[in-house]
N, C-alpha and C positions, 0 to 999 in steps of 0.2 A: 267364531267371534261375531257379535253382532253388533249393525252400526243402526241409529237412524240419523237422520239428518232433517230439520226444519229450516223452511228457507221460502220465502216469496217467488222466490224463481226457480222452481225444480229442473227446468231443462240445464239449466248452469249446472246442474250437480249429475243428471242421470247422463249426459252424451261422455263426459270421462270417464264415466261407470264405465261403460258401455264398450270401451276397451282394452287391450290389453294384459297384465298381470291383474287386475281387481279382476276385468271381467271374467277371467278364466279362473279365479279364486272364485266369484262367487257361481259360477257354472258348476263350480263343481260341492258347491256348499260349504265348503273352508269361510266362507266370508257370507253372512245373512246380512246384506243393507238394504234399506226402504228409506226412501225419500218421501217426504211430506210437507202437503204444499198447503203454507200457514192460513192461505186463506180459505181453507174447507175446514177451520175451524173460527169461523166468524158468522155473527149471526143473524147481520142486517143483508140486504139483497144486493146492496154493491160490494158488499165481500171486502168493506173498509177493514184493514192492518194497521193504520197508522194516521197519527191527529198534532194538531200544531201543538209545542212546548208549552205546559203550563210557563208564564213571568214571560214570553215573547221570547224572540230570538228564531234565527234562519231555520229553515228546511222541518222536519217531518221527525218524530220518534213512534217506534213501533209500540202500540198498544199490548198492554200485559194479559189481557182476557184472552185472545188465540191463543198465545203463545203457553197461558197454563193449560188451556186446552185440549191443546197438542200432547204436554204432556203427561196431563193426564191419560190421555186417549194410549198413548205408548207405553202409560206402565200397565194400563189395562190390557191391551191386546199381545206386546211383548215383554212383558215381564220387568219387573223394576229396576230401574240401570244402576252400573256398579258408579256410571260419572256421568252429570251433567254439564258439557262444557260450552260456554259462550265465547264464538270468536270475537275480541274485541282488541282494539291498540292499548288498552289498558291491562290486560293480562300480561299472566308470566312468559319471557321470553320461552318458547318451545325449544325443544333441541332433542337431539341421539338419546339424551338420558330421559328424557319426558317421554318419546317416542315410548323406549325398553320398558317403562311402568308401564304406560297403560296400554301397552302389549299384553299385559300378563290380567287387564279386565276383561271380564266378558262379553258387557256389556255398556256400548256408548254413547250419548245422545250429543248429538252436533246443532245449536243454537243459532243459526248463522244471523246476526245483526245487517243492518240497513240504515238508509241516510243518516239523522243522527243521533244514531243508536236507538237504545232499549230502554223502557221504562225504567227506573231504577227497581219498584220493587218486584221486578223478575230476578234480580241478584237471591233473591230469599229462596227460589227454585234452582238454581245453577247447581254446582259443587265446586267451580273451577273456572277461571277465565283462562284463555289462553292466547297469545301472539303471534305470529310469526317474524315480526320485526319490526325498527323502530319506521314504521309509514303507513299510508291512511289508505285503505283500496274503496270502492263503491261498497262494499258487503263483506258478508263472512262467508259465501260460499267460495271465494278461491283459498283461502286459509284454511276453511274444512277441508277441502279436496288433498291439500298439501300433507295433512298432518293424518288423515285417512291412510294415503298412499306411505307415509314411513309409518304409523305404527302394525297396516296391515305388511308391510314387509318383514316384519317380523315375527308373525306369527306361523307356526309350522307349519309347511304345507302350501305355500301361499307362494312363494319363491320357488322355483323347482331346484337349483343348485343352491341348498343353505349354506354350499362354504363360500359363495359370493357376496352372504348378507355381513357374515361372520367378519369379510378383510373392507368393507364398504367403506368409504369416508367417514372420519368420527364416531367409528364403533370403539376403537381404543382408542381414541384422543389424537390420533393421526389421521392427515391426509391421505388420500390412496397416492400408491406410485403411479408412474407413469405406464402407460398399454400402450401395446404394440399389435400387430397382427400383419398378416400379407397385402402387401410384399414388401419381400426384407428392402429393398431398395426401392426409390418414386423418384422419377427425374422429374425438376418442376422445373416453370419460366420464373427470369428475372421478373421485376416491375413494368417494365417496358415493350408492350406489346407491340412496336413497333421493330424490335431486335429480331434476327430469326431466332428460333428455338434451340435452333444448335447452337449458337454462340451465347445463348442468353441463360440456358440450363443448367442447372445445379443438380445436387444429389441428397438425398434426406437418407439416413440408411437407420436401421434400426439398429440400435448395440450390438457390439458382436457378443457379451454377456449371456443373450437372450437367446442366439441361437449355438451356443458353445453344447446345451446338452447338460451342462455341469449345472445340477440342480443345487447344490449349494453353497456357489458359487451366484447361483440365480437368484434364490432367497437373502441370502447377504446384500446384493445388489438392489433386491427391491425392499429391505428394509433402509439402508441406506439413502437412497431416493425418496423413498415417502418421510424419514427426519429432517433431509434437507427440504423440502417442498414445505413441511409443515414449519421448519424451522425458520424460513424463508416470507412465505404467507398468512402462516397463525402462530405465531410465537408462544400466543398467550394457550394455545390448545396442549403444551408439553406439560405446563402446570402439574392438568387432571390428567396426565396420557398414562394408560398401562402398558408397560414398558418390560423386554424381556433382560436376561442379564446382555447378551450380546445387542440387541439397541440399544443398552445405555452405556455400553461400552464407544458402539459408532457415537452417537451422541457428544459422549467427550469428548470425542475424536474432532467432532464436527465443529464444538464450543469451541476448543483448543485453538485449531488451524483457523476461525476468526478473530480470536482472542490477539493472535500472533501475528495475523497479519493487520490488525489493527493498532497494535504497538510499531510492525515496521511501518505503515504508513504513517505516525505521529512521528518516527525517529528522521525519514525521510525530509518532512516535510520543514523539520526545526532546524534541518542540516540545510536545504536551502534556504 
């Protein structure tokens, strides 16, 4: 799959290349990205990007002549992209299902915006704005980098264990459960580091669940934890959630024993 990325600041975008699951996606050619630094397509000697708003008003918009440049230059040398996307606070909120499409493109061009914004008729080159949430950052290269790192997680080959992509947070409309690992037991300190240790220490222990062996007994347990966590934190994420018959059996389960226990707490409370 191939990315490129336009942006004023290439080093913002190449040092978290540069580690990691991308890096070793693109070491091994699973992942072709090139960064591209908007001002090697400007044509005055100070290498100007960007000029005060036409009608007045604060700060700086990026000039639309690099920026067609650029992409011109990228469908000539890499091939015509399947999407052109502008990070912008105006775009569609991104998400897991945005991620999953344009996992299945080949080709992506990442727009990254700056102070206040982009010309408007750069919108007639885009295909696509996109978000990462409702707030205002310096630029678009930490929103590329964000939406780079989930849609290349999805692509084969890129993740070395794909059944970890497969149970990830909001792949099916759930929370992950809770993890665990060594050691089954951690004694930790109270608040007060003036206590000794021994009279101040507690125990965290990990479920006995988890190390019973009883793997379906294991799975039951970690579907249940990830409906209540999501039940708990995103309520609105059950909506869209793919759901099997036994979660939406717990599920009921889960509605139910709130249901109930919010009636006795209304029955309690009218009785005193």
């Amino acid at each position: 799959m191939k990315f490129d990325i336009v942006t004023i600041f290439p080093a913002m975008v190449e040092q978290p290349l540069a580690s990691g699951i991308l890096r070793r996606a693109i070491d091994r050619g699973t992942l072709d990205v090139k960064v591209h630094d908007l001002r090697d397509f400007t044509t005055d000697r100070h290498r100007v990007v960007d000029d005060v708003p036409y009608g007045g008003g604060p700060g700086m918009v990026l000039k639309p002549e690099p920026i067609f440049r650029a992409l011109d230059a990228i469908e000539a040398q890499r091939g015509r992209p399947a999407a052109v996307v502008l990070t912008s606070p105006q775009g569609t909120r991104f998400s897991q299902d945005e991620a999953h499409r344009l996992s299945r493109l080949a080709h992506i061009v990442f727009v990254c915006g700056r102070y206040e914004g982009v010309d408007e008729r750069v919108r007639d080159r885009v295909t696509e704005e996109l978000s990462i949430g409702d707030y205002v950052l310096s630029g678009g290269e930490l929103p590329a980098l964000v939406m780079i790192d989930a849609i290349a997680r999805l692509v084969p080959g890129v993740v070395g264990d794909e059944r970890s992509v497969e149970e990830d947070s909001f792949s099916r409309g759930l929370l992950d459960f809770p993890q665990y690992t060594r050691p089954a037991e951690l004694a930790v300190r109270g608040p007060d580091p003036e206590i000794p240790a021994e009279r101040s220490a507690g125990t965290l222990k990990v479920p006995d669940v988890l190390l019973s062996g009883n793997h379906a007994e294991i799975r039951r347990w970690r579907k249940r934890e990830a409906l209540t966590r999501t039940l708990d934190r995103r309520p609105d994420l059950l909506r869209g959630a793919s759901l099997d018959e036994e979660e939406e059996h717990i599920l009921r389960e889960l509605q139910d024993g709130r249901m109930a226990g919010l009636q006795k707490g209304k029955v309690g409370s009218e009785g005193a």
